[in-house]
PyMOL Python script that loads the backbone (N, CA, C, O; Angstrom):
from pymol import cmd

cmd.read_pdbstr("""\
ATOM      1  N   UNK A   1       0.843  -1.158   0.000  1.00  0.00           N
ATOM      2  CA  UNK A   1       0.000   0.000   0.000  1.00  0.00           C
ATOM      3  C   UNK A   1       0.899   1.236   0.000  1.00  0.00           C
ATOM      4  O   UNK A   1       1.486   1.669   0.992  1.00  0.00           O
ATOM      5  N   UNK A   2       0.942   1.823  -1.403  1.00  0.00           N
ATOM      6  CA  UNK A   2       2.174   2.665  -1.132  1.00  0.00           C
ATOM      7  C   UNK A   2       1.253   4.123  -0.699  1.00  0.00           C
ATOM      8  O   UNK A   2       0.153   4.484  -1.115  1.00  0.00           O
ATOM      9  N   UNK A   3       2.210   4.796   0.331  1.00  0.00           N
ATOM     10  CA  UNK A   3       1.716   5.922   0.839  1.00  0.00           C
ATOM     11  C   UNK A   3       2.636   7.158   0.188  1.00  0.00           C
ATOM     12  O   UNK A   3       3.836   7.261  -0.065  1.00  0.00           O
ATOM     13  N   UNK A   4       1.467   8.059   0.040  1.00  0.00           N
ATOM     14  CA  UNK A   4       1.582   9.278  -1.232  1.00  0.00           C
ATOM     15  C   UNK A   4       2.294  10.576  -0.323  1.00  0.00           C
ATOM     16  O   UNK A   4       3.355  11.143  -0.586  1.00  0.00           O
ATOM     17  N   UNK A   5       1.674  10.760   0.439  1.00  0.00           N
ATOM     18  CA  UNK A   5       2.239  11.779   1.515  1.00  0.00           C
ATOM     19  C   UNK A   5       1.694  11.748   2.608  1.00  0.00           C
ATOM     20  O   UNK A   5       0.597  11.192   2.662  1.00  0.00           O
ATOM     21  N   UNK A   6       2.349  12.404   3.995  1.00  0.00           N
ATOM     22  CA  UNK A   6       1.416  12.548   5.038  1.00  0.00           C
ATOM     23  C   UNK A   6       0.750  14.148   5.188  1.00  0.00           C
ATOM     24  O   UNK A   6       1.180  14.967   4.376  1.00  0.00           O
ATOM     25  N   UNK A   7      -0.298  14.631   6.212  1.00  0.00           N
ATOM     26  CA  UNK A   7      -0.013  16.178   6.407  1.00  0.00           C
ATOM     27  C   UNK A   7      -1.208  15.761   7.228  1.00  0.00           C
ATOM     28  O   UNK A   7      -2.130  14.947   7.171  1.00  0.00           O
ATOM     29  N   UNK A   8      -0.650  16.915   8.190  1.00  0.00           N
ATOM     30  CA  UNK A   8      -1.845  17.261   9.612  1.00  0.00           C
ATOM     31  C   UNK A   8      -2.236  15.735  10.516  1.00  0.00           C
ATOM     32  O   UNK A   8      -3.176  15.491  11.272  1.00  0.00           O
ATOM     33  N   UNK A   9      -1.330  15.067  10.160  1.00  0.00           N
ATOM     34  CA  UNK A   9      -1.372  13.704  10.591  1.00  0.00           C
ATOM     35  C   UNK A   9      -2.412  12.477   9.862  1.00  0.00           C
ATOM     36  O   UNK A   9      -2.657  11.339  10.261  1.00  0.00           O
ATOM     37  N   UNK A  10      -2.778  13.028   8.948  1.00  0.00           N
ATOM     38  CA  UNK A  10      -3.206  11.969   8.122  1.00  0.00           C
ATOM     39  C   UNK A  10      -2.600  11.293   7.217  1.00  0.00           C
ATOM     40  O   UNK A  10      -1.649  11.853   6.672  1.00  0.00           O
ATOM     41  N   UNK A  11      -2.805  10.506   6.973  1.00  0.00           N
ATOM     42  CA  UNK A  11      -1.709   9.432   6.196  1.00  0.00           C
ATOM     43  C   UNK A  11      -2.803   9.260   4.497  1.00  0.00           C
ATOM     44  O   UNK A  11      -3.994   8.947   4.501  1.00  0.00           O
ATOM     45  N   UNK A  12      -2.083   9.523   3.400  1.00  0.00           N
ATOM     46  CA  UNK A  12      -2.598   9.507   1.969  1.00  0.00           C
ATOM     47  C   UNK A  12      -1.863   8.361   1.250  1.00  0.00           C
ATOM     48  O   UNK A  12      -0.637   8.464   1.257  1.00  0.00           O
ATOM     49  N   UNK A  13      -2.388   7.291   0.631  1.00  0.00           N
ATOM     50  CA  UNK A  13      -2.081   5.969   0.372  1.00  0.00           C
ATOM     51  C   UNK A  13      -3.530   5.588  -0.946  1.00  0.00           C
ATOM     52  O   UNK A  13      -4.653   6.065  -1.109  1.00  0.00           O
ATOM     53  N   UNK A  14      -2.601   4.335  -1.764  1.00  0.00           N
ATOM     54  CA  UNK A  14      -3.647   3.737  -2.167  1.00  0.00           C
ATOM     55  C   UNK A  14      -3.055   2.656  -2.171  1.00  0.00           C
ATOM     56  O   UNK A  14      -1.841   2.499  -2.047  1.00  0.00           O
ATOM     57  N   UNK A  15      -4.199   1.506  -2.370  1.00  0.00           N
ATOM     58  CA  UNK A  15      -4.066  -0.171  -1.987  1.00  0.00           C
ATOM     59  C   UNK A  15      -2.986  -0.559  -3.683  1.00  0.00           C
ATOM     60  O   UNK A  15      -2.966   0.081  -4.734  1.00  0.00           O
ATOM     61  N   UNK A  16      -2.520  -1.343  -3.444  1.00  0.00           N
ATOM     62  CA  UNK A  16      -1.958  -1.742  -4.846  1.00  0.00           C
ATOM     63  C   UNK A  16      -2.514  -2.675  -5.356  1.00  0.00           C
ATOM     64  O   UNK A  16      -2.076  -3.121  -6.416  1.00  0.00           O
ATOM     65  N   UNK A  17      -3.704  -3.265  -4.703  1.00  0.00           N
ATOM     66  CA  UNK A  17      -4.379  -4.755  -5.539  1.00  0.00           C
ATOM     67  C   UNK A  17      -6.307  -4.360  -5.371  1.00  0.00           C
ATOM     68  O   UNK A  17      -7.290  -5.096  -5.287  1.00  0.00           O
ATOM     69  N   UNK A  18      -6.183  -3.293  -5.380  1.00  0.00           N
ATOM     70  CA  UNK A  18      -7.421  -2.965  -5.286  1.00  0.00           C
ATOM     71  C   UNK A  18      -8.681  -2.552  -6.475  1.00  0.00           C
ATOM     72  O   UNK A  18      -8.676  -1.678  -7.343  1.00  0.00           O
ATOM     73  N   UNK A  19      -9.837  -3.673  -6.068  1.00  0.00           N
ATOM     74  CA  UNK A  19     -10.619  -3.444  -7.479  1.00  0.00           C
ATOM     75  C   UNK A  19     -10.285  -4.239  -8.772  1.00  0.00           C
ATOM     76  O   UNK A  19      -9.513  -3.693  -9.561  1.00  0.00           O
ATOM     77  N   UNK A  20     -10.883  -5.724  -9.143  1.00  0.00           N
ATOM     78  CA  UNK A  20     -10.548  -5.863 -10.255  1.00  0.00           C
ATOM     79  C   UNK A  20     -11.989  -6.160 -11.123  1.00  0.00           C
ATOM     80  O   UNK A  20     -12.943  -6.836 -10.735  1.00  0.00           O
ATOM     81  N   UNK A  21     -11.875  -5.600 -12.135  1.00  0.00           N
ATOM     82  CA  UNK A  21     -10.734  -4.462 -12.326  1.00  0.00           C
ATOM     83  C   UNK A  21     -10.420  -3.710 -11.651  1.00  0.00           C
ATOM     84  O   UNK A  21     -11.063  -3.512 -10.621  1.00  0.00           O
ATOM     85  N   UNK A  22      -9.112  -2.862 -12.009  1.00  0.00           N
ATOM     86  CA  UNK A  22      -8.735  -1.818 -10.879  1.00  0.00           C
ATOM     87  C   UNK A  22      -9.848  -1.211 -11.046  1.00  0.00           C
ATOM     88  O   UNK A  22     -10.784  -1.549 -11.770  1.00  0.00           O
ATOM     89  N   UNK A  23      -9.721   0.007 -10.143  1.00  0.00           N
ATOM     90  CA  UNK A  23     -10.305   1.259 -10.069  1.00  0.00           C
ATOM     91  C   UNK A  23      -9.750   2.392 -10.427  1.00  0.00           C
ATOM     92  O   UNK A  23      -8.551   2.552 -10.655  1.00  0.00           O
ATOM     93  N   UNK A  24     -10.511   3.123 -10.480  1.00  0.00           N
ATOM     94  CA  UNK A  24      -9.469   4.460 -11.181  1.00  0.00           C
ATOM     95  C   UNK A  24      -8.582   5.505 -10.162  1.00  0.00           C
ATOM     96  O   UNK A  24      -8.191   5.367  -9.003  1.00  0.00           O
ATOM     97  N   UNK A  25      -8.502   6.189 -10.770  1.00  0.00           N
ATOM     98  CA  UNK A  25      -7.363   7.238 -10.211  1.00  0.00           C
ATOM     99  C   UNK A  25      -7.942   7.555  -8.510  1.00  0.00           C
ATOM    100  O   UNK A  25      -8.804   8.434  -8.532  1.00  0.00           O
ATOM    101  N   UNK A  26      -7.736   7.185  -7.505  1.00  0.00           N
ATOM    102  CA  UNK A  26      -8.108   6.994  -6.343  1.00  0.00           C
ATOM    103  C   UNK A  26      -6.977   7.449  -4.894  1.00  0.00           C
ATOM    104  O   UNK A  26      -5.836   6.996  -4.803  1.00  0.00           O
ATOM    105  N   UNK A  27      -7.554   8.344  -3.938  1.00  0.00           N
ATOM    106  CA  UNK A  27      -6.714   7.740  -2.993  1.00  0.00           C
ATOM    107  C   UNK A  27      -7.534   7.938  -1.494  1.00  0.00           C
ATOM    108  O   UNK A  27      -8.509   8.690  -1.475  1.00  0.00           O
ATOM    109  N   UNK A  28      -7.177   7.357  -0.462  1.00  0.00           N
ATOM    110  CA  UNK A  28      -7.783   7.073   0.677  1.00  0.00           C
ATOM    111  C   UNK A  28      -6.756   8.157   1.696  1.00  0.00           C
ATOM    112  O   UNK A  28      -5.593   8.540   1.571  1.00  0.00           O
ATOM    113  N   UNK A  29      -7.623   8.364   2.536  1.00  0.00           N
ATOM    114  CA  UNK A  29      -7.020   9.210   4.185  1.00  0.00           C
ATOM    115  C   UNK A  29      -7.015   8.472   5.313  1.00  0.00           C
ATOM    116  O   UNK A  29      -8.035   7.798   5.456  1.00  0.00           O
ATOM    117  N   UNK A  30      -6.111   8.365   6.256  1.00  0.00           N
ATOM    118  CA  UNK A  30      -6.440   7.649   7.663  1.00  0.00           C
ATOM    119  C   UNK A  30      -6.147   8.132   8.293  1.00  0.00           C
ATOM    120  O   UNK A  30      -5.277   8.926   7.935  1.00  0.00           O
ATOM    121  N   UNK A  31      -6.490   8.159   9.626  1.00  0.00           N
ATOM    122  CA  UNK A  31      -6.128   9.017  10.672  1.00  0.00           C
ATOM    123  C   UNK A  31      -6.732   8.339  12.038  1.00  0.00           C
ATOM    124  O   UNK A  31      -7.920   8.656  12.097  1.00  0.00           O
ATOM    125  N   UNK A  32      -6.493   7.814  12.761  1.00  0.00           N
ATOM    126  CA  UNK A  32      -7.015   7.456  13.921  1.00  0.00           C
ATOM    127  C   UNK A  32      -8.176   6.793  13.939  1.00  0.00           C
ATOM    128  O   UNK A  32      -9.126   7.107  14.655  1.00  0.00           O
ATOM    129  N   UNK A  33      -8.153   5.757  13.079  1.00  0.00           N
ATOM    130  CA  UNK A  33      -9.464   4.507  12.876  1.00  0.00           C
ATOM    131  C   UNK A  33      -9.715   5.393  12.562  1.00  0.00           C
ATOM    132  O   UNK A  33      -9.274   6.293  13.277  1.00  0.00           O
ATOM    133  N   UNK A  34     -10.406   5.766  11.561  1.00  0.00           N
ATOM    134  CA  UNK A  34     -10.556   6.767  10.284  1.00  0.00           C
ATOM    135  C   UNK A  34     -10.606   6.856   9.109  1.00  0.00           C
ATOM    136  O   UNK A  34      -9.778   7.678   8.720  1.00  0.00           O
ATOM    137  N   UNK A  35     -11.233   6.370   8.230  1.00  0.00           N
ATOM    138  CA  UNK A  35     -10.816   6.250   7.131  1.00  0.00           C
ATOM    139  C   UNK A  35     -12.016   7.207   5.558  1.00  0.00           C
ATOM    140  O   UNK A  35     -13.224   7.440   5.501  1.00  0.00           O
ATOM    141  N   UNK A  36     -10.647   7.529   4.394  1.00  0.00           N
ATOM    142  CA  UNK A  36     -12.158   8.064   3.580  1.00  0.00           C
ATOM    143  C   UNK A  36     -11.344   7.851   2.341  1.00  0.00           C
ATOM    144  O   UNK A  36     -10.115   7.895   2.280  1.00  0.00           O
ATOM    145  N   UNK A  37     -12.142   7.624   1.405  1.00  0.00           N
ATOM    146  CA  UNK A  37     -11.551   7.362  -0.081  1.00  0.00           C
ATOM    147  C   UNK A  37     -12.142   8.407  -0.829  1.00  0.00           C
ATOM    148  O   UNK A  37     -13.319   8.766  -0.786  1.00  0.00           O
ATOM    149  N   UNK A  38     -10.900   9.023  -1.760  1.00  0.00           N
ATOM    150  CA  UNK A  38     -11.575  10.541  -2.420  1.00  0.00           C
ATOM    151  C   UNK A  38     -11.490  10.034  -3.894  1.00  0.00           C
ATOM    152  O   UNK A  38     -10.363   9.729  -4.284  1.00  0.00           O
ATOM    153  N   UNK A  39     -12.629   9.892  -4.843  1.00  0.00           N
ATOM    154  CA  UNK A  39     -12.269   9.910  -6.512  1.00  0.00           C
ATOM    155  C   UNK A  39     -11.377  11.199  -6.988  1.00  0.00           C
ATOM    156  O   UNK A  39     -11.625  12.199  -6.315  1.00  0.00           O
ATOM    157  N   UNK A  40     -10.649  11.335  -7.743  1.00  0.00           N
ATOM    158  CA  UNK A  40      -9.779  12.537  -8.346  1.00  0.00           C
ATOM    159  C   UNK A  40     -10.292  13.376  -9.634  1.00  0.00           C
ATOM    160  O   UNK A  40     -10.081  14.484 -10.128  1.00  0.00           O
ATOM    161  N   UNK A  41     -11.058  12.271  -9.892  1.00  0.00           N
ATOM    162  CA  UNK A  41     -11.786  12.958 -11.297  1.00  0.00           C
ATOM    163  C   UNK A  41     -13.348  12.700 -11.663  1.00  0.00           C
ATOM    164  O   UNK A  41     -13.819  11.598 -11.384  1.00  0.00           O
ATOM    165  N   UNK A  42     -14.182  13.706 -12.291  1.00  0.00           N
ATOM    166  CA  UNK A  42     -13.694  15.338 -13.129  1.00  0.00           C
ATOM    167  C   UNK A  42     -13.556  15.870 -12.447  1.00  0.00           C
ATOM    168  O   UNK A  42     -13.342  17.009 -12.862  1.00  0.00           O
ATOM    169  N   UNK A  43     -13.487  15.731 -10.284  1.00  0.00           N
ATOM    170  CA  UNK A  43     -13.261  16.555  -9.461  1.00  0.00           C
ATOM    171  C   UNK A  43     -13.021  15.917  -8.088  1.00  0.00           C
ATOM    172  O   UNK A  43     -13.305  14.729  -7.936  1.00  0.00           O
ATOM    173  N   UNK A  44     -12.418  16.773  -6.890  1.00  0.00           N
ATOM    174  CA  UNK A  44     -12.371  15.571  -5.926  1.00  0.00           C
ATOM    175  C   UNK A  44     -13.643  15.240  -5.378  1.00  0.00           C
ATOM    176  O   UNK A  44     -14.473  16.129  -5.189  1.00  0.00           O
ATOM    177  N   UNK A  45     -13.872  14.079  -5.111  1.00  0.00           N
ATOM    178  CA  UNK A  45     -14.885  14.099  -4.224  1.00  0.00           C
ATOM    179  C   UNK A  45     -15.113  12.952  -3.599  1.00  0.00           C
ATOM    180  O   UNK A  45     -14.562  12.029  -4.199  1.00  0.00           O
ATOM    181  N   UNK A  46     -15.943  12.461  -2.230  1.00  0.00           N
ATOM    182  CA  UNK A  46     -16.052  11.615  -1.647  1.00  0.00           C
ATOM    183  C   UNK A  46     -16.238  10.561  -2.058  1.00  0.00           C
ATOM    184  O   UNK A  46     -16.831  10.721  -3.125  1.00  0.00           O
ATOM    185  N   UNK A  47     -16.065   9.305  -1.831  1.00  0.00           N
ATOM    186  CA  UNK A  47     -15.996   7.912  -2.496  1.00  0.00           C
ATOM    187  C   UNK A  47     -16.640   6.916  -1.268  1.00  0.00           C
ATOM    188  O   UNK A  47     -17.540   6.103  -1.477  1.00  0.00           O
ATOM    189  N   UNK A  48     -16.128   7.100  -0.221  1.00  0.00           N
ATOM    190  CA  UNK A  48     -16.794   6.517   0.924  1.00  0.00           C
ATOM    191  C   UNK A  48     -15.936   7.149   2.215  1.00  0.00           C
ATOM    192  O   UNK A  48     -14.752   7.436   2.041  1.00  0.00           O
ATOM    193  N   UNK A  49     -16.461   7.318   3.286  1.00  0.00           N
ATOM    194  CA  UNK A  49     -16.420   7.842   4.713  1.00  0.00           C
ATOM    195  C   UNK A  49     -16.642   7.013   6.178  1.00  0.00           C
ATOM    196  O   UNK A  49     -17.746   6.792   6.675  1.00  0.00           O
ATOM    197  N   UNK A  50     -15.600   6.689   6.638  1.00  0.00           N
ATOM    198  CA  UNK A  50     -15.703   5.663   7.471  1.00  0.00           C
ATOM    199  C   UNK A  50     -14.863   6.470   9.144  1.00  0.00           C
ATOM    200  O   UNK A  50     -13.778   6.130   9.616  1.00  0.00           O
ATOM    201  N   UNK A  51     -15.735   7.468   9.652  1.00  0.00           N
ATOM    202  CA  UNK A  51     -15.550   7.945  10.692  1.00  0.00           C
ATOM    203  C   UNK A  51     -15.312   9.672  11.001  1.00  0.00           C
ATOM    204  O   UNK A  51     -15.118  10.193  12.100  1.00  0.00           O
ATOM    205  N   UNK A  52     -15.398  10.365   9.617  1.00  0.00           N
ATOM    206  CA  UNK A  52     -14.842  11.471   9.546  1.00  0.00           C
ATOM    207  C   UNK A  52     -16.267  12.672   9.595  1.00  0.00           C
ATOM    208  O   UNK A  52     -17.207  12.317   8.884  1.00  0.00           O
ATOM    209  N   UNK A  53     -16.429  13.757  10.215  1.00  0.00           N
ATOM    210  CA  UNK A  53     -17.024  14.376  10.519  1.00  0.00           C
ATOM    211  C   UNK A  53     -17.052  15.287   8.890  1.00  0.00           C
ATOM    212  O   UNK A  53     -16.045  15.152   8.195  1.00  0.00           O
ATOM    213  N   UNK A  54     -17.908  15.948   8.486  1.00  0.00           N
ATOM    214  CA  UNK A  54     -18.196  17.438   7.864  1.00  0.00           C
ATOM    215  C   UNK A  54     -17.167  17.856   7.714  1.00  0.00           C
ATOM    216  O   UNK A  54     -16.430  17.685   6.743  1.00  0.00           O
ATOM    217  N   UNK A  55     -16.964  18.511   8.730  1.00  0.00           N
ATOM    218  CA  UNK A  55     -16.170  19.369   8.614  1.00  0.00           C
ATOM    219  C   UNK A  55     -14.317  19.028   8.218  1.00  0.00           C
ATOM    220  O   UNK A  55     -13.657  19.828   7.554  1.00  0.00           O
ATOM    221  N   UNK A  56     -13.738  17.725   8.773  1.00  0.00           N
ATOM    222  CA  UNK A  56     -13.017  17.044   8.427  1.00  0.00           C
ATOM    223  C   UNK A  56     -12.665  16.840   6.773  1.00  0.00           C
ATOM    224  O   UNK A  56     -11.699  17.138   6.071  1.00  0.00           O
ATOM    225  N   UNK A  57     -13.661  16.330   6.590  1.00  0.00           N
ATOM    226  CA  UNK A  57     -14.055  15.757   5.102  1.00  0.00           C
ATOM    227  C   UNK A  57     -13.925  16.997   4.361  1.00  0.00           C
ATOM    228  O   UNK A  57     -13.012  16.868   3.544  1.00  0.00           O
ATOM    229  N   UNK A  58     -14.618  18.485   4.292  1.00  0.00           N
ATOM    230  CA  UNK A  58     -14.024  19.164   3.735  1.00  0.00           C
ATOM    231  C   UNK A  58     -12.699  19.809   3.739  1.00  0.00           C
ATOM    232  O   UNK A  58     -12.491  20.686   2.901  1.00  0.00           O
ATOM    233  N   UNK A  59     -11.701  19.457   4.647  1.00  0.00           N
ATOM    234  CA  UNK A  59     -10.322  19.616   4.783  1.00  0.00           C
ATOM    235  C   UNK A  59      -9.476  18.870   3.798  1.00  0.00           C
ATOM    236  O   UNK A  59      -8.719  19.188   2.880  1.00  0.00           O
ATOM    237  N   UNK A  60     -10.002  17.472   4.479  1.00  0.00           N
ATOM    238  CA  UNK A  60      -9.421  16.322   3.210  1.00  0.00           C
ATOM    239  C   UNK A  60      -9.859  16.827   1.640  1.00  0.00           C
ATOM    240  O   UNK A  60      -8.885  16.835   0.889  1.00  0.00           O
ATOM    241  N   UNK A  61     -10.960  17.191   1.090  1.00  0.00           N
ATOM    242  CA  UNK A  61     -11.027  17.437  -0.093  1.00  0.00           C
ATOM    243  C   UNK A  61     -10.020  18.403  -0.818  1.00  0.00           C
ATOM    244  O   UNK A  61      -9.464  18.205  -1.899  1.00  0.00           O
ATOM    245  N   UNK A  62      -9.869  19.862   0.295  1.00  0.00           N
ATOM    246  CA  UNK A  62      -8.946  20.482  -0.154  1.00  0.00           C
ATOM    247  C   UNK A  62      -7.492  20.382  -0.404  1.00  0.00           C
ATOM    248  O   UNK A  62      -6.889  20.838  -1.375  1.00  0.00           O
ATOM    249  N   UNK A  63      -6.832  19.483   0.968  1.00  0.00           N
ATOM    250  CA  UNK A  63      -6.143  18.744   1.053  1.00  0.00           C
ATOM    251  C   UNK A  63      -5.501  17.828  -0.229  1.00  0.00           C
ATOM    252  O   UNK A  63      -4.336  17.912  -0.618  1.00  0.00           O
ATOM    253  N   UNK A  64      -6.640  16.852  -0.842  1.00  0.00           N
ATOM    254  CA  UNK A  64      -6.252  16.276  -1.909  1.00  0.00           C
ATOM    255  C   UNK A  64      -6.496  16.994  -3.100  1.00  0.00           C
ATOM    256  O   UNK A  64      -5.937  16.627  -4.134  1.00  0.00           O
ATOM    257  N   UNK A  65      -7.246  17.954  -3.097  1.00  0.00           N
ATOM    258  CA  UNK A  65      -7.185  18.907  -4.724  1.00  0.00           C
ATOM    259  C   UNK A  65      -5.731  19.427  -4.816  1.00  0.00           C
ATOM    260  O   UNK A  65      -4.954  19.264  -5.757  1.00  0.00           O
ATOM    261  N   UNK A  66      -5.467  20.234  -3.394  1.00  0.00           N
ATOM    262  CA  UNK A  66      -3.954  20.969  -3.424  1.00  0.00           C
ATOM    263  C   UNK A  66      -2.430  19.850  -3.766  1.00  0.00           C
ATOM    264  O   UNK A  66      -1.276  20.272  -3.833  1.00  0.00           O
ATOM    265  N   UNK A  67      -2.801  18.595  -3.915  1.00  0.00           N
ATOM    266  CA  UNK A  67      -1.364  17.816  -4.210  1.00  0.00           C
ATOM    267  C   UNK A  67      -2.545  16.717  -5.189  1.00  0.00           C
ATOM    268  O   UNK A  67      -2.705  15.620  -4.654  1.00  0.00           O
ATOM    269  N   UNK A  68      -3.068  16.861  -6.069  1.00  0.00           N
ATOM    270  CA  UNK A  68      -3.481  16.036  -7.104  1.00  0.00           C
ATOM    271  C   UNK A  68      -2.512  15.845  -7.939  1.00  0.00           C
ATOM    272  O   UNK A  68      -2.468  14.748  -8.497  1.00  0.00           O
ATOM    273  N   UNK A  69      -1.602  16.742  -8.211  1.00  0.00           N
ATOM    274  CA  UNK A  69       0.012  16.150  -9.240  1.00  0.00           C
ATOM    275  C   UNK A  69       0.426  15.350  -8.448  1.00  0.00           C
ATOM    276  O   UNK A  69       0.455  14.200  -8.886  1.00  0.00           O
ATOM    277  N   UNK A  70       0.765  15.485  -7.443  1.00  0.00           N
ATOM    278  CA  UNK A  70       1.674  14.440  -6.450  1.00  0.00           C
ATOM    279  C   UNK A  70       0.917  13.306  -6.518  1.00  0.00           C
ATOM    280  O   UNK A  70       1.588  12.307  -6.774  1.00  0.00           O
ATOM    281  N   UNK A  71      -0.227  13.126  -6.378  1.00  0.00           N
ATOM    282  CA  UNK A  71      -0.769  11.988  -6.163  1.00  0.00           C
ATOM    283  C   UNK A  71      -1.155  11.273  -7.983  1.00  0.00           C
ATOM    284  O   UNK A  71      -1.080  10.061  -8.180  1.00  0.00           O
ATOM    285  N   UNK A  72      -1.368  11.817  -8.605  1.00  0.00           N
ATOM    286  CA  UNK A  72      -1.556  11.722 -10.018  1.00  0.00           C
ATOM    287  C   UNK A  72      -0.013  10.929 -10.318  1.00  0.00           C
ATOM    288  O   UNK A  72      -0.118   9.713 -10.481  1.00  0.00           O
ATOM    289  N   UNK A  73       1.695  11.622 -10.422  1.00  0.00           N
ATOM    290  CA  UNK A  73       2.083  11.232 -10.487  1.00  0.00           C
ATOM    291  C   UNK A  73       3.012   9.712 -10.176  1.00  0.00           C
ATOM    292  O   UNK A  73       3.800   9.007 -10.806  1.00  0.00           O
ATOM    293  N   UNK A  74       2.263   9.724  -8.571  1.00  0.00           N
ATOM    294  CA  UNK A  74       2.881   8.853  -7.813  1.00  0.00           C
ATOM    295  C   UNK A  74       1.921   7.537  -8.437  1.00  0.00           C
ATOM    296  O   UNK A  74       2.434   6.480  -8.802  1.00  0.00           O
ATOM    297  N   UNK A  75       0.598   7.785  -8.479  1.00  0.00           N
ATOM    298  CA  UNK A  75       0.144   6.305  -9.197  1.00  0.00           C
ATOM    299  C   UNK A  75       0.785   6.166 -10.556  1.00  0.00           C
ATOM    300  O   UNK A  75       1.667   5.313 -10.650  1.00  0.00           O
ATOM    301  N   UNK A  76       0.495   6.832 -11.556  1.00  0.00           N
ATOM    302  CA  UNK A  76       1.041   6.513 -12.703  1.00  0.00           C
ATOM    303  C   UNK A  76       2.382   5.876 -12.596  1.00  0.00           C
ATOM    304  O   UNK A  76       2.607   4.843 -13.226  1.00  0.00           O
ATOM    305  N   UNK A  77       3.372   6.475 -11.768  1.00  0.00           N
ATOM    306  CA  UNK A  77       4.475   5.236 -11.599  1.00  0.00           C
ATOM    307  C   UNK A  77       4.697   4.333 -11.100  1.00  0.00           C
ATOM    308  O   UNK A  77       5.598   3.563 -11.434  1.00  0.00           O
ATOM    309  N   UNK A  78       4.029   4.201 -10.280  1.00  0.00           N
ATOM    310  CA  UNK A  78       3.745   2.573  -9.462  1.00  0.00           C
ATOM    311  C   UNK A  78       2.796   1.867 -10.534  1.00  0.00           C
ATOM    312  O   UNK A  78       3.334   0.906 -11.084  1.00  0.00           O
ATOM    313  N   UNK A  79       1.711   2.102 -10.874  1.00  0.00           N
ATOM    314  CA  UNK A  79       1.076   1.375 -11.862  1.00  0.00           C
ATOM    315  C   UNK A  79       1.314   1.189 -13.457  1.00  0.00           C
ATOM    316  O   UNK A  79       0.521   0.578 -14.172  1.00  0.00           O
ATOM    317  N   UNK A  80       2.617   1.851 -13.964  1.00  0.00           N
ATOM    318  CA  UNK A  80       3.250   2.079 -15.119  1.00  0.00           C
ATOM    319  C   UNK A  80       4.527   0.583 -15.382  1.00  0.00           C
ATOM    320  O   UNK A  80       5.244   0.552 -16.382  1.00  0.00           O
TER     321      UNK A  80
END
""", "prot")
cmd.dss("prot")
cmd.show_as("cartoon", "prot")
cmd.util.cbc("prot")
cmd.orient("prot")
């Protein structure tokens, strides 16, 4: 499960055998039994939410819009 970056203590990762077929351009947040999966495209947005409040969840969104290259690039080379 390679992990993409951390920040504010959440940890940004995606599964490497996940979905078959895979799934698309994807990545998940954790944080203290916590968990949320954001789609990347045509925009970020929630995928599923497993403990995270409102207000949280809109952090994470911004969070993953502001490093979508980072995370864009980092799959394409692991999955390349």
């Amino acid at each position: 499960m390679p992990e993409v970056f951390r920040e504010r203590g959440f940890r940004f990762f995606f599964y490497a055998n996940e979905g078959d077929p895979p799934e698309p351009l994807h990545i998940h947040a954790y944080k203290a039994g916590s968990e949320a999966k954001f789609w990347l495209h045509p925009q970020v947005q929630v995928a599923y939410n497993r403990g995270y409040d409102a207000r949280t969840l809109n952090l994470l969104i911004q969070i993953v819009d502001a490093n979508r290259g980072l995370i864009e690039r980092t799959w394409n080379e692991f999955f390349s």
